[in-house]
C-alpha positions as a printed Julia matrix, in Angstrom:
261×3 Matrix{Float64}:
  12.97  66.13  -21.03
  12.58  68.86  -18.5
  11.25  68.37  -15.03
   7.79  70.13  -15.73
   7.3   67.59  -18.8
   8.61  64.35  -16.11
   5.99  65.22  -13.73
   3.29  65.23  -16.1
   3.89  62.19  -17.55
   4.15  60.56  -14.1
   0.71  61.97  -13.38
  -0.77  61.33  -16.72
   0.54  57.18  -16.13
  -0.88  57.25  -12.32
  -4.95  56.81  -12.51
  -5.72  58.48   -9.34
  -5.6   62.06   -8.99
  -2.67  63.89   -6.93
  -3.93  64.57   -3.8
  -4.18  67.81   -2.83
  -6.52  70.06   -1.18
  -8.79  70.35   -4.25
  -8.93  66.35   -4.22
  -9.78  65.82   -0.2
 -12.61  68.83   -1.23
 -14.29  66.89   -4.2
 -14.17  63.36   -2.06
 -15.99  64.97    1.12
 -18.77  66.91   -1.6
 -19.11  63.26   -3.67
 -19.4   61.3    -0.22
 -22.46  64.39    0.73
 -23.96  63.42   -2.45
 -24.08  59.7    -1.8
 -25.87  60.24    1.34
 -28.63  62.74   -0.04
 -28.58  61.11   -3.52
 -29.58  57.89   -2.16
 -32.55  59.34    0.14
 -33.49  61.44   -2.75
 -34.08  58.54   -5.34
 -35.57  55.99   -2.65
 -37.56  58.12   -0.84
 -38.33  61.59   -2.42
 -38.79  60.47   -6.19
 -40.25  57.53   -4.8
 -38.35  54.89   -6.57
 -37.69  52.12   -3.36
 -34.76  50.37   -2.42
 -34.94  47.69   -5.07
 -35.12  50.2    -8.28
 -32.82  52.63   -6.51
 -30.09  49.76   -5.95
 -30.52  48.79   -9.6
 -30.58  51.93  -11.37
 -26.85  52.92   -9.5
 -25.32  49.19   -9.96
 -25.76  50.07  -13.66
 -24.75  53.47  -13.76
 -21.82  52.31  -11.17
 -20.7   49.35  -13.89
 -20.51  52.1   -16.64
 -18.81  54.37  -14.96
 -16.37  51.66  -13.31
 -16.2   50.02  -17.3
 -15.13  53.51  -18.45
 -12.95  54.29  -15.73
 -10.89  51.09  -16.26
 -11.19  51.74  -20.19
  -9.08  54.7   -20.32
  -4.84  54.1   -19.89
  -4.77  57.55  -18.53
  -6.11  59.65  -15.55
  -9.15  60.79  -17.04
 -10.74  63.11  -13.71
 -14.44  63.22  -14.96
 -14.71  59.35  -15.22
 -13.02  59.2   -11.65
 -15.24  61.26   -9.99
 -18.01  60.32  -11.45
 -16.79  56.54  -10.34
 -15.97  58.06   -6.43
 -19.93  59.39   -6.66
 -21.29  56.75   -7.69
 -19.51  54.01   -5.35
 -20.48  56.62   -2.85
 -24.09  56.14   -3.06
 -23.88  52.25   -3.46
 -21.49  51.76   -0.54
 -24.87  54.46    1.13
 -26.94  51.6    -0.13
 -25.4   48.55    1.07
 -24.9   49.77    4.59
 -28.56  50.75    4.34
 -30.31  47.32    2.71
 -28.03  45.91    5.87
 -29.5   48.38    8.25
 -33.26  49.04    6.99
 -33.79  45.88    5.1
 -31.77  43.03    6.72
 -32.0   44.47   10.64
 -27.92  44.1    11.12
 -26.99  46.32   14.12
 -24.53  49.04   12.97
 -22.26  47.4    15.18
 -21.95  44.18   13.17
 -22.31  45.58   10.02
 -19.52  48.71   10.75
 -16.87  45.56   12.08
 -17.66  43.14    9.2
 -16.88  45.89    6.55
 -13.69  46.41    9.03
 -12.64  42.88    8.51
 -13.39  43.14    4.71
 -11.6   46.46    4.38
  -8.26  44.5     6.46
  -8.83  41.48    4.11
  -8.44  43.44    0.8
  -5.27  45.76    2.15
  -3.61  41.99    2.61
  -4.31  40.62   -0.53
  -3.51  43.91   -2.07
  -0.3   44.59   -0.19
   0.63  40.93   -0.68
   0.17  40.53   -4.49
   1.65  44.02   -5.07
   3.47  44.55   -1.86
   2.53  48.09   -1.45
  -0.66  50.43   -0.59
   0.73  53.84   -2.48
  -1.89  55.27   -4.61
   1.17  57.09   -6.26
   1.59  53.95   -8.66
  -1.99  52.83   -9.75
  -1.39  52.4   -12.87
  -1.48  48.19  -13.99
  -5.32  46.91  -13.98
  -4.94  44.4   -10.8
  -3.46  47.58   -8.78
  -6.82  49.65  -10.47
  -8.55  46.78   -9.15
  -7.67  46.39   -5.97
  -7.86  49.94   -5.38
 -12.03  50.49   -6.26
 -12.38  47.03   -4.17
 -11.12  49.08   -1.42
 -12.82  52.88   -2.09
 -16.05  50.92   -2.2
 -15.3   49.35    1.03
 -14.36  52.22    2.72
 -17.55  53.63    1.93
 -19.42  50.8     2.93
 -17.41  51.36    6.54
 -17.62  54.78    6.79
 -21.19  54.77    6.12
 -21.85  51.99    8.96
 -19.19  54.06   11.42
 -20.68  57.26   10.82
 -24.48  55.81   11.44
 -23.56  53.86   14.39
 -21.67  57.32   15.69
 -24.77  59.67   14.64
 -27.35  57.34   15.66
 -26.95  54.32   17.89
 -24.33  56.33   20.12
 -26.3   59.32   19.75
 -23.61  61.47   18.53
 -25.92  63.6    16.35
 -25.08  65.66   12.87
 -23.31  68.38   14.12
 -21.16  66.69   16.74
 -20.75  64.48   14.03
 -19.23  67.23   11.72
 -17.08  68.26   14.47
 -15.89  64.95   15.87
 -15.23  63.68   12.24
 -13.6   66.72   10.75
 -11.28  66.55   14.31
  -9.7   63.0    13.73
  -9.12  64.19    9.88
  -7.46  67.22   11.41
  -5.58  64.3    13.38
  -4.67  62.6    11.05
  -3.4   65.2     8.97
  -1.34  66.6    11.73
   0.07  62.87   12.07
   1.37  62.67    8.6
   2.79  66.12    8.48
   4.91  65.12   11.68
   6.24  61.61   10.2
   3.6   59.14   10.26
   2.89  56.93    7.11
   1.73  58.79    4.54
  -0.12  55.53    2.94
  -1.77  54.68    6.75
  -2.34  58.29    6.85
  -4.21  58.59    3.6
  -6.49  55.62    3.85
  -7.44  56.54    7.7
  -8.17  60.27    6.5
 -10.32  58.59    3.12
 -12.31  56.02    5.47
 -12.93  59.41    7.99
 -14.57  61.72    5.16
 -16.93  59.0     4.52
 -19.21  59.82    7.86
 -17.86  63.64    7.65
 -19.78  64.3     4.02
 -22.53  61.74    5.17
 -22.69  63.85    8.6
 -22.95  67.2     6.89
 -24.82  65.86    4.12
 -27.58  65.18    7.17
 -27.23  68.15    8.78
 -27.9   69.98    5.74
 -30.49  67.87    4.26
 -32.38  66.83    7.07
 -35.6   68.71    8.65
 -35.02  70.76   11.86
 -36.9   68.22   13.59
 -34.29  65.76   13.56
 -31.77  68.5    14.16
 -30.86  69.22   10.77
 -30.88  72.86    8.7
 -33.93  71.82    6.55
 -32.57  72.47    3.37
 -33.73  69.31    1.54
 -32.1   66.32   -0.07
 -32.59  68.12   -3.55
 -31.02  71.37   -2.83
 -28.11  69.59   -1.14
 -27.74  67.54   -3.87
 -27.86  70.09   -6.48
 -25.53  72.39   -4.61
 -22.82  70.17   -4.45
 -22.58  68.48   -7.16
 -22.7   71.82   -8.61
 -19.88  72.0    -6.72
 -17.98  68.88   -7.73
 -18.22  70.05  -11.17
 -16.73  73.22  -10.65
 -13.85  71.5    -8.86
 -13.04  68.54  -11.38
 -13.29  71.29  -14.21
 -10.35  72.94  -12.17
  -8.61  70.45  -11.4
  -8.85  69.43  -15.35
  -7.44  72.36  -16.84
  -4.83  73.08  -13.95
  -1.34  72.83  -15.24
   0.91  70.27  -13.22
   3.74  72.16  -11.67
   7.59  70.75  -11.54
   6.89  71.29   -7.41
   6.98  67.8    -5.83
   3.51  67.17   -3.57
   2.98  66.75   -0.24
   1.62  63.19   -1.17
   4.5   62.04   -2.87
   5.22  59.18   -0.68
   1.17  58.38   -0.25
């Protein structure tokens, strides 16, 4: 078997995508979209909190059924999973927020503490954090328990930095983007790759969700006042164009940057 054939196969048995550029692209667009998405349906179409939380649990179960259906990596049924956890981890942090009153502050450490609880039980029933191997169902498992709380956190660290601290959209961009940079940087000069990845995923949570605001939100409130629909649309216009890429790519017999993520 030659080494372009190996490395396919590897890929095709792994149900998360290699990360590469193209990947850390589509996960800042889908975490935009949860932040807009979520305002759009609850507020601009008018549907509440209640109908708004329901419609996406179902669409999220579907998508989550499907995803753990196929034995393969199947990239439209993982994005579509990563955008729709995206706008349901939006929507817990905000019932918490809007509906329940929990200060940002208790709401952005609990989902700290969950996060630290699932890496444990993870790490000590399969004794390692690599995304490179997610391919037996309590590994799949384990792994969407901890994208959708990583969501949850990064939408609770990115409010409490753009709100209660006063940090605002743009800075928000910048500072965000920054510690990504960071992080990157880290990993390129020997850090762990695994700490590395999940500190860079948890980061582009309040990055999209910052520029997501920034774009979306009316001038007023320091935003560019494009609108939650526009935003929307463009990106996830966007997305599609990327996962249809990163569909029909070939894989190459080049070993990735990630390969020790």
């Amino acid at each position: 078997m030659s080494i372009s054939n190996r490395t396919y196969l590897i890929q095709a048995a792994n149900k998360v995508p290699e990360v590469t550029i193209a990947f850390w692209l589509i996960k800042i667009l889908s975490t935009t979209v949860g932040e807009t998405g979520a305002d759009y349906l609850a507020v601009n179409v008018g549907l509440g909190m209640l109908i708004t939380d329901a419609i996406t649990a179902a669409l999220l179960a579907i998508a989550l059924g499907l995803q753990l259906h196929f034995r393969r990596l199947v990239p439209w049924a993982y994005w579509l999973t990563v955008v729709l956890i995206s706008v349901a981890g939006t929507q817990i942090t905000d019932a918490l927020t809007d509906g329940a009153g929990v200060s940002l502050y208790l709401s952005t450490a609990c989902f700290g503490a969950l996060l630290a609880i699932v890496f444990w039980l993870w790490y000590r029933s399969e004794r390692t954090l690599s995304i490179q191997h997610i391919d037996t169902r309590p590994r799949e498992i384990f792994y969407w328990v901890a994208i959708l709380c990583t969501f949850a956190l990064g939408t609770a660290a990115g409010d409490l930095a753009t709100e209660a601290l006063g940090l605002g959209f743009s800075w928000g961009v910048v500072v965000f983007g920054g510690l990504i940079a960071l992080t990157a940087a880290a990993a390129y000069f020997g850090a762990n790759r695994v700490l590395a990845f999940w500190i860079a995923y948890i980061l582009t949570r309040p990055l999209g969700a910052s520029l997501g605001d920034l774009l979306s939100q009316s001038r007023t409130y320091g935003g560019v006042g494009l609108g939650a629909v526009y935003t929307s649309v463009a990106f996830l216009t966007a997305i599609v164009a990327l996962v249809i890429f990163v569909s029909i790519r070939k894989p190459t017999a080049k070993a990735s940057p990630s390969a020790h993520i």
